[in-house]
GUPA-95869 format. One record per residue: residue number from 0; residue in one letter; y, z, x of N, C-alpha, C in turn. Coordinates in steps of 0.1 Angstrom, whole numbers, padded with zeros to 4 digits. Each point is the difference from the previous one (the first is absolute). Layout:
N
+-----+------+---------+-------+--------+----------+-------+---------+---------+-------+--------+
:  nr : rest : n.north :  n.up : n.east : ca.north : ca.up : ca.east : c.north :  c.up : c.east :
+-----+------+---------+-------+--------+----------+-------+---------+---------+-------+--------+
: NUM :    a :       Y :     Z :      X :        Y :     Z :       X :       Y :     Z :      X :
...
+-----+------+---------+-------+--------+----------+-------+---------+---------+-------+--------+
END
This chain:
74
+-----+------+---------+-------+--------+----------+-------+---------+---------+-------+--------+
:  nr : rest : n.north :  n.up : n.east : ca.north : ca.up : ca.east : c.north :  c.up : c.east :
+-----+------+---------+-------+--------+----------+-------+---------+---------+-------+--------+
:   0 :    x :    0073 :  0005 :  -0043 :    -0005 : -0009 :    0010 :   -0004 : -0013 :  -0008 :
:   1 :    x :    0013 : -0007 :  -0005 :    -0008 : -0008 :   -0009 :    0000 : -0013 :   0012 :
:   2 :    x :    0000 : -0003 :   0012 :    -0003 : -0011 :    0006 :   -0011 :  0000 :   0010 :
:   3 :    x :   -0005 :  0013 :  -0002 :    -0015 :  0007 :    0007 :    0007 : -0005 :   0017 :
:   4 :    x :    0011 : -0005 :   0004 :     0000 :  0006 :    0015 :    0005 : -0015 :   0006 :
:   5 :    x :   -0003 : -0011 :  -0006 :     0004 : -0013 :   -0002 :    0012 : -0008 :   0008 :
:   6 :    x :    0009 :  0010 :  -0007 :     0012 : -0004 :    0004 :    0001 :  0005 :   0020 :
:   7 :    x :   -0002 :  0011 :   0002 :     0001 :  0010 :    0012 :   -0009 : -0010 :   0006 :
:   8 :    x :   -0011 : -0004 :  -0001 :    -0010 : -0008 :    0007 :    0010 : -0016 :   0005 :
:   9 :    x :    0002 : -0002 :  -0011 :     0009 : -0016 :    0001 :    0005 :  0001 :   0008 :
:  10 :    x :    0014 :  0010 :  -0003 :     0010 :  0001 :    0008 :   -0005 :  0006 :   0015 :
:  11 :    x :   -0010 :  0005 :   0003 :    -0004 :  0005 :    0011 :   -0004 : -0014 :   0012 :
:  12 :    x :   -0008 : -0011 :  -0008 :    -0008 : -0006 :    0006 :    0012 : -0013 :   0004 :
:  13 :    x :    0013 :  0000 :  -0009 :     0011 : -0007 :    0007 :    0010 :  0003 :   0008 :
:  14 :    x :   -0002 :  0015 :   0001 :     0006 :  0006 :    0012 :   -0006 : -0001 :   0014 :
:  15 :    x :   -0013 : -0001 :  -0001 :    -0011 : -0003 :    0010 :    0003 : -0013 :   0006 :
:  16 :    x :    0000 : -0010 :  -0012 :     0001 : -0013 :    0008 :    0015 :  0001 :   0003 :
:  17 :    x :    0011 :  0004 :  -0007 :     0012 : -0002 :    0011 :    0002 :  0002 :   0013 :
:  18 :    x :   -0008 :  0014 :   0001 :    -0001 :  0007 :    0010 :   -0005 : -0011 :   0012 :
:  19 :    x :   -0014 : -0003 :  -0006 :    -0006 : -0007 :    0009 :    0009 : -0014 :   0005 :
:  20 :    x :    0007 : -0003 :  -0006 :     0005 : -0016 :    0000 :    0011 :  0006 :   0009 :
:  21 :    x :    0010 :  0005 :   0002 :     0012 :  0007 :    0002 :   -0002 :  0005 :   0015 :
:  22 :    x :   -0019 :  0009 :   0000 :     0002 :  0007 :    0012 :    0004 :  0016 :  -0005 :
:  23 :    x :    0003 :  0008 :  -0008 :     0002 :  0008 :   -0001 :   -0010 :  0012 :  -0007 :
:  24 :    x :   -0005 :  0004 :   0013 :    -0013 :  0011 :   -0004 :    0007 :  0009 :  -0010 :
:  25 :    x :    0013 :  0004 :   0001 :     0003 :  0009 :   -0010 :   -0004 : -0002 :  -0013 :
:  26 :    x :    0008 : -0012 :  -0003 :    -0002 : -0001 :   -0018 :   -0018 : -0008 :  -0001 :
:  27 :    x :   -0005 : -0002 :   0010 :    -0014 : -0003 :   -0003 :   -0009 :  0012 :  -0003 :
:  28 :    x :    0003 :  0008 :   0010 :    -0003 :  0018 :   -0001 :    0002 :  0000 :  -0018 :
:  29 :    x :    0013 :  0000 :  -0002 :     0002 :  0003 :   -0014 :   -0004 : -0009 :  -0013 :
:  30 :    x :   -0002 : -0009 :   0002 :    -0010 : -0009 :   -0006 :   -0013 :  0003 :  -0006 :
:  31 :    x :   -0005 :  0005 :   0016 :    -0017 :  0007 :   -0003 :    0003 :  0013 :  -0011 :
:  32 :    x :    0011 :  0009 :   0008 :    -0002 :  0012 :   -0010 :    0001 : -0003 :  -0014 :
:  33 :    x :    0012 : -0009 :  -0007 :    -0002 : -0005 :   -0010 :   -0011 : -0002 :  -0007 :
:  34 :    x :   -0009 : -0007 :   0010 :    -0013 : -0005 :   -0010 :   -0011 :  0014 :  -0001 :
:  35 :    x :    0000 :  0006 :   0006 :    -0006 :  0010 :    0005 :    0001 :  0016 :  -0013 :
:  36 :    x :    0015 : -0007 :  -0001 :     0009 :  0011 :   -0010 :   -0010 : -0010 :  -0016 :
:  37 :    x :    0001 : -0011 :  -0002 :    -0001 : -0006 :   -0012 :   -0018 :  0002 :   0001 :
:  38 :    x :   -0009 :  0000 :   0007 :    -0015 : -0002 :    0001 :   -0004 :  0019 :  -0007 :
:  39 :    x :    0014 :  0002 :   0003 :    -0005 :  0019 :    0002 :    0004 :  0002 :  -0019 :
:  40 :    x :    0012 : -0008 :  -0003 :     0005 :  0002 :   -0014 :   -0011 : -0009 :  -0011 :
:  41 :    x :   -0007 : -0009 :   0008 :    -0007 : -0007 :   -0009 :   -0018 :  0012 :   0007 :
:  42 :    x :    0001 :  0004 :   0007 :    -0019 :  0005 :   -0003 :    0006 :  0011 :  -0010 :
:  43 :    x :    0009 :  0007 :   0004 :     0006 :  0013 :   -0009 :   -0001 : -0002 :  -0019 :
:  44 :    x :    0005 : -0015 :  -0004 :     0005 : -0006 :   -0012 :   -0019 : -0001 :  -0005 :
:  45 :    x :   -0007 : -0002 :   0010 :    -0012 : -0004 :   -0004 :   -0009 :  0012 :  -0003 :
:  46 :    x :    0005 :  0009 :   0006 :    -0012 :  0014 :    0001 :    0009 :  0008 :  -0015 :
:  47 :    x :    0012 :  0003 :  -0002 :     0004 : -0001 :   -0013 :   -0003 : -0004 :  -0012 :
:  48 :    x :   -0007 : -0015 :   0007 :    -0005 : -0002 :   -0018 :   -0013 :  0000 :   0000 :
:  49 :    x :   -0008 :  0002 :   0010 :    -0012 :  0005 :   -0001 :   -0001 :  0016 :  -0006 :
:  50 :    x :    0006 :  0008 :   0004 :     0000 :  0010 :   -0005 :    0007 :  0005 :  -0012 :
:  51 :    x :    0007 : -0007 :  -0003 :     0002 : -0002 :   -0019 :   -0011 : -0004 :  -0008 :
:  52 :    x :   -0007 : -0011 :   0008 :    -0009 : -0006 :   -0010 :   -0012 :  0008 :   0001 :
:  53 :    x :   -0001 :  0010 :   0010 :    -0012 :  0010 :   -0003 :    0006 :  0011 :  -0005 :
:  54 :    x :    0011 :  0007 :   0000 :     0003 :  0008 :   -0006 :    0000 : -0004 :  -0017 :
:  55 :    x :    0002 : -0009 :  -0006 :    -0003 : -0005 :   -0013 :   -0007 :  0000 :  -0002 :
:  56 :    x :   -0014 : -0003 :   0009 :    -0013 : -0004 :   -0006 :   -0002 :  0016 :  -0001 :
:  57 :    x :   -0001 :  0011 :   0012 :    -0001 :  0016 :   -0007 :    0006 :  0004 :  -0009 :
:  58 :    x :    0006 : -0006 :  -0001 :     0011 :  0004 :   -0016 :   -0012 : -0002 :  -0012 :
:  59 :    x :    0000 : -0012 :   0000 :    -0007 : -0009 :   -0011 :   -0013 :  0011 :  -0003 :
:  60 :    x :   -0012 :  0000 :   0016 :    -0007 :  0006 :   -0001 :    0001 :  0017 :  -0003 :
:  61 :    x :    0010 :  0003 :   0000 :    -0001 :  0015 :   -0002 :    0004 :  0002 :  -0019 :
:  62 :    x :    0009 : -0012 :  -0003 :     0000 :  0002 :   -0018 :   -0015 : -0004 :  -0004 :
:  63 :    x :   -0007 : -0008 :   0005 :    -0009 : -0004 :   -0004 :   -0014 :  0017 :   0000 :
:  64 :    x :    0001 :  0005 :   0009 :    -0003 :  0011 :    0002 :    0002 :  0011 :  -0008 :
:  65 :    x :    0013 :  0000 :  -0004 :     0003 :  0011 :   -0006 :   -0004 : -0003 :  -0015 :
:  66 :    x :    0001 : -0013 :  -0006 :    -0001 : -0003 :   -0010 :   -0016 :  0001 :  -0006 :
:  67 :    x :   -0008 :  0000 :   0010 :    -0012 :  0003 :    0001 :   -0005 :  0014 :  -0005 :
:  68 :    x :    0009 :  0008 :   0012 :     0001 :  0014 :   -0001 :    0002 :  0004 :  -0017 :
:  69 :    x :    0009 : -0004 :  -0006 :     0002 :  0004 :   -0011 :   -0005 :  0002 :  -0008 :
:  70 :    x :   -0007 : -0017 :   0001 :    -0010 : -0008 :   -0013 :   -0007 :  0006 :   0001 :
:  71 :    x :   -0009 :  0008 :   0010 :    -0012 :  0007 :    0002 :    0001 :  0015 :  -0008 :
:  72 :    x :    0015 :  0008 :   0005 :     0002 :  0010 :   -0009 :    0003 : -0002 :  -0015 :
:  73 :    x :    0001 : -0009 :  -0004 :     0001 : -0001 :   -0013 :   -0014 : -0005 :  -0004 :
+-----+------+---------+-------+--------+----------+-------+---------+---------+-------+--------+
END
């Protein structure tokens, strides 16, 4: 997901205005889904790296832990 949803949103919100300019509820319908589709790939893209960046921080914090553990037994 390297355009976090971007593109799908673009391309969504100029299907919208065709739609709307043209008169044609269909591809305006499909316009919205578009953006709808790209809002859902970008909160998705966002909660991803949130939860990398806490899964690293438990990482970090668990060597630091263990390292502790050690030093202590020794």
């Amino acid at each position: 997901m390297t355009d976090k949803g971007v593109t799908d949103k673009v391309k969504g919100k100029a299907k919208e205005t065709a739609g709307k300019v043209t008169g044609d509820d269909s591809k305006k319908a499909e316009g919205i889904v578009d953006q709808v589709v790209g809002k859902t790939k970008e909160v998705a893209s966002d909660a991803k790296d949130v939860v990398e960046e806490v899964a690293g921080k438990a990482k970090d914090a668990a060597s630091k832990a263990a390292e502790k553990a050690k030093d202590a037994i020794d």
